[in-house]
C-alpha positions in Angstrom: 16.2 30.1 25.1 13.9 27.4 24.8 14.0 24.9 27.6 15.3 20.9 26.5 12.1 19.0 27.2 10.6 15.4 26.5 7.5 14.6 25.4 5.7 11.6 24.3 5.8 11.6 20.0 3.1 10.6 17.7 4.4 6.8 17.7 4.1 6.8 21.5 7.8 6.9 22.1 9.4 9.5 24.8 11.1 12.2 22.6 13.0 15.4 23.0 12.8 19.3 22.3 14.9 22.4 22.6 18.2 21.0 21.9 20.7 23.2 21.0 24.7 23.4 20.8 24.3 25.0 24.2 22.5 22.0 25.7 24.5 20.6 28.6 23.8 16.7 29.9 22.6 18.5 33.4 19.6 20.1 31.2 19.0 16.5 29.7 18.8 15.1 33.3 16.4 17.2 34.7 14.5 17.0 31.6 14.2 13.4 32.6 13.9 13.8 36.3 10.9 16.4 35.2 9.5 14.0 32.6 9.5 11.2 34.9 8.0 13.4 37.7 5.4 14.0 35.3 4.9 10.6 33.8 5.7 8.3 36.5 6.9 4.9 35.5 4.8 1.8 36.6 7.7 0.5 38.5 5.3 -1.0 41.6 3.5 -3.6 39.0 6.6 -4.1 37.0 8.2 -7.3 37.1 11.3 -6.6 35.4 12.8 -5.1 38.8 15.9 -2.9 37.3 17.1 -1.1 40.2 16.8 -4.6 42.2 18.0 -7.2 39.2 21.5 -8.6 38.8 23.1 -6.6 35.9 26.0 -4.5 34.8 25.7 -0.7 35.6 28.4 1.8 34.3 29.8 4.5 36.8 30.6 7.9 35.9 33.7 9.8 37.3 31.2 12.7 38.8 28.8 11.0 40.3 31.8 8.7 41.8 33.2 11.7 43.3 30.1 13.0 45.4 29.4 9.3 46.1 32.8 9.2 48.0 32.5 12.9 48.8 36.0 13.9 46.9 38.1 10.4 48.3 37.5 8.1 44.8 40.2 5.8 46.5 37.8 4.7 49.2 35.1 3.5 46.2 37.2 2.4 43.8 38.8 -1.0 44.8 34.7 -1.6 45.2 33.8 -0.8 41.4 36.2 -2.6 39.2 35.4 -5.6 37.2 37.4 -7.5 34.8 36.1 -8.6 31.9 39.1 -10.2 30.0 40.8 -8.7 27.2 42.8 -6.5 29.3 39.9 -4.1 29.0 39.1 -2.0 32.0 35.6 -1.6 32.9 34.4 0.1 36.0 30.5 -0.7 37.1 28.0 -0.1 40.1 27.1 -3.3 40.1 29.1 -6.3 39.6 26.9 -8.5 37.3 26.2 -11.3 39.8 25.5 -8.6 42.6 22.5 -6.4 43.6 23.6 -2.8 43.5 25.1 -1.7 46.9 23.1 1.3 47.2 19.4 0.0 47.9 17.9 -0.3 51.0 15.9 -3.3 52.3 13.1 -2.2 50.4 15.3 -1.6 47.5 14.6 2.1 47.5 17.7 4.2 45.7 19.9 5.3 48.9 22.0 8.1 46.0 19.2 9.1 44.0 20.6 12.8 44.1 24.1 11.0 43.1 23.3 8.3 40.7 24.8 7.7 37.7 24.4 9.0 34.4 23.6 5.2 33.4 20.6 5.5 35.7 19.5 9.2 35.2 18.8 8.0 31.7 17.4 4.8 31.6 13.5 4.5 31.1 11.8 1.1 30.0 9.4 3.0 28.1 9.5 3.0 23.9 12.5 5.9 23.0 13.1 8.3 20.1 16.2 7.8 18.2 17.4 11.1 19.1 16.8 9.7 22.9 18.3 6.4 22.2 21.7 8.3 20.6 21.7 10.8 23.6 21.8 8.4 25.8 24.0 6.2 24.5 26.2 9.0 24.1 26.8 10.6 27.6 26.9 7.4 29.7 29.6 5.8 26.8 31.6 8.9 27.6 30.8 9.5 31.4 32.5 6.3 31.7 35.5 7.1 29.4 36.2 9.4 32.2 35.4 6.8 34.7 38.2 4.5 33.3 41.2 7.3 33.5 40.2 8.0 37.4 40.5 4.0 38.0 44.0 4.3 36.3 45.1 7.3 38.4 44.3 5.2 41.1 46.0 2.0 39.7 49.1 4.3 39.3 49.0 6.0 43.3 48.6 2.7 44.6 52.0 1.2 46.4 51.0 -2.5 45.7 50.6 -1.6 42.2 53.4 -3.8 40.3 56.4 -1.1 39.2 55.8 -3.0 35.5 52.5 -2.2 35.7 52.7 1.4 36.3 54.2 3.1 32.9 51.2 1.1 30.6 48.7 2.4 32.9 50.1 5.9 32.6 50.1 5.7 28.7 46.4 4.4 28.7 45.6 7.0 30.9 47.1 9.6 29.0 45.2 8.4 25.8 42.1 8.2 27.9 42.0 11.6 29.3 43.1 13.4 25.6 40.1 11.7 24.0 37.6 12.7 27.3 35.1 15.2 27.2 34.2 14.5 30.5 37.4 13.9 32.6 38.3 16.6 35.5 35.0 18.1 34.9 33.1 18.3 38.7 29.5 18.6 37.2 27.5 17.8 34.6 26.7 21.8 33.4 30.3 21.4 32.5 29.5 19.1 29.6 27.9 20.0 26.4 25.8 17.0 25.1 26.9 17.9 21.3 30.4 16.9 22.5 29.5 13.5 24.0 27.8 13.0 20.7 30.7 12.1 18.3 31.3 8.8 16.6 35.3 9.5 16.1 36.2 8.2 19.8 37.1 4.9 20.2 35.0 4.5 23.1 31.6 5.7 21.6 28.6 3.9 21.1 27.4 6.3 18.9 27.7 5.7 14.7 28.5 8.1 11.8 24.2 7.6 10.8 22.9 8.6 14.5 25.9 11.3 14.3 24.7 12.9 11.6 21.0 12.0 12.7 21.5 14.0 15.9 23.4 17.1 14.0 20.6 17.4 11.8 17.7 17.6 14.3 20.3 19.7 16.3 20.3 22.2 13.9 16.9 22.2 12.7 16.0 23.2 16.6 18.6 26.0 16.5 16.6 27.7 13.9 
């Protein structure tokens, strides 16, 4: 089986090769991890500083689990944000904070645990089969994120008894449209399942659905 790879096209953008319907998002990470290995980013001269800036980073239900070794509870008071609307979003960093996990010399201190939001970031021109990919498995990574914040929101004694039946519902809804949720690894998860414009939560449209389905194919032959 040909290996998923990424590879700088003929417009200078970083592109991708050997998808298949077997491609999991762990083989699109280390294709990154081996790209970037081999095609180090310029991140010393770079002024735009984005592990060390002040912006919104989503979390993902696996890597919050090996972050907190198993015990979400202990993280997740730490990762919730409101953002009005009664919608939950759950982020590494806060917006008006610098990321928790740098050291003093802003070095990653989870690197091996990092979020899918920050496996597949590169500020380098993309492919749109990149740009839908990625989109794709950190909009649903997060989907996941959202149910393991209610679960806690529903276990927790000062939640309000009121509160408690709503949070179950959205959960429930949550966790029958999740590709991701109770999953322990990335392997688990097929990337063309986190590629499907019919959830609610996706940031992925009919076009770049049918884009990615097409290319899909074409590599499966």
């Amino acid at each position: 089986m040909v290996k998923l790879k990424l590879f700088f096209n003929q417009a200078g953008e970083v592109d991708i090769t050997g998808l298949n319907h077997t491609s999991t998002v762990q083989d699109f990470f280390e294709a990154v991890d081996e790209f970037l290995t081999e095609n180090p980013l310029p991140c010393d001269a770079c002024k735009e500083h984005c592990c060390k800036g002040r912006f919104k980073i989503n979390m993902d239900s696996i890597s919050a689990k090996k972050i907190s070794k198993g015990k979400l509870e202990r993280i997740i008071p730490k990762l919730f944000v409101d953002v009005g609307e009664n919608k939950l979003e759950i982020f590494m960093v806060a917006g008006h904070k610098k990321c928790r996990h740098l050291d003093g010399l802003g070095r990653c201190l989870i690197y091996k645990e990092r979020t899918a939001s920050c496996r597949t970031y590169i500020c380098i021109p993309q492919s749109a089969c990149y740009r839908i990919l990625d989109a794709a498995i950190v909009a649903e990574m997060h989907h996941a994120m959202r149910a393991e914040y209610l679960n806690a929101v529903i276990k927790d004694p000062a939640t309000p008894p009121a509160a408690i039946e709503p949070a179950k519902a959205l959960c429930q809804e949550i966790i029958n449209t999740s590709i991701a949720y109770g999953c322990s690894n990335y392997s688990e998860i097929l990337i063309k399942d986190c590629v499907r414009s019919d959830f609610a939560h996706s940031n992925v449209s009919p076009a770049e659905v049918c884009l990615f389905n097409d290319l899909i194919c074409r590599e499966d032959l």
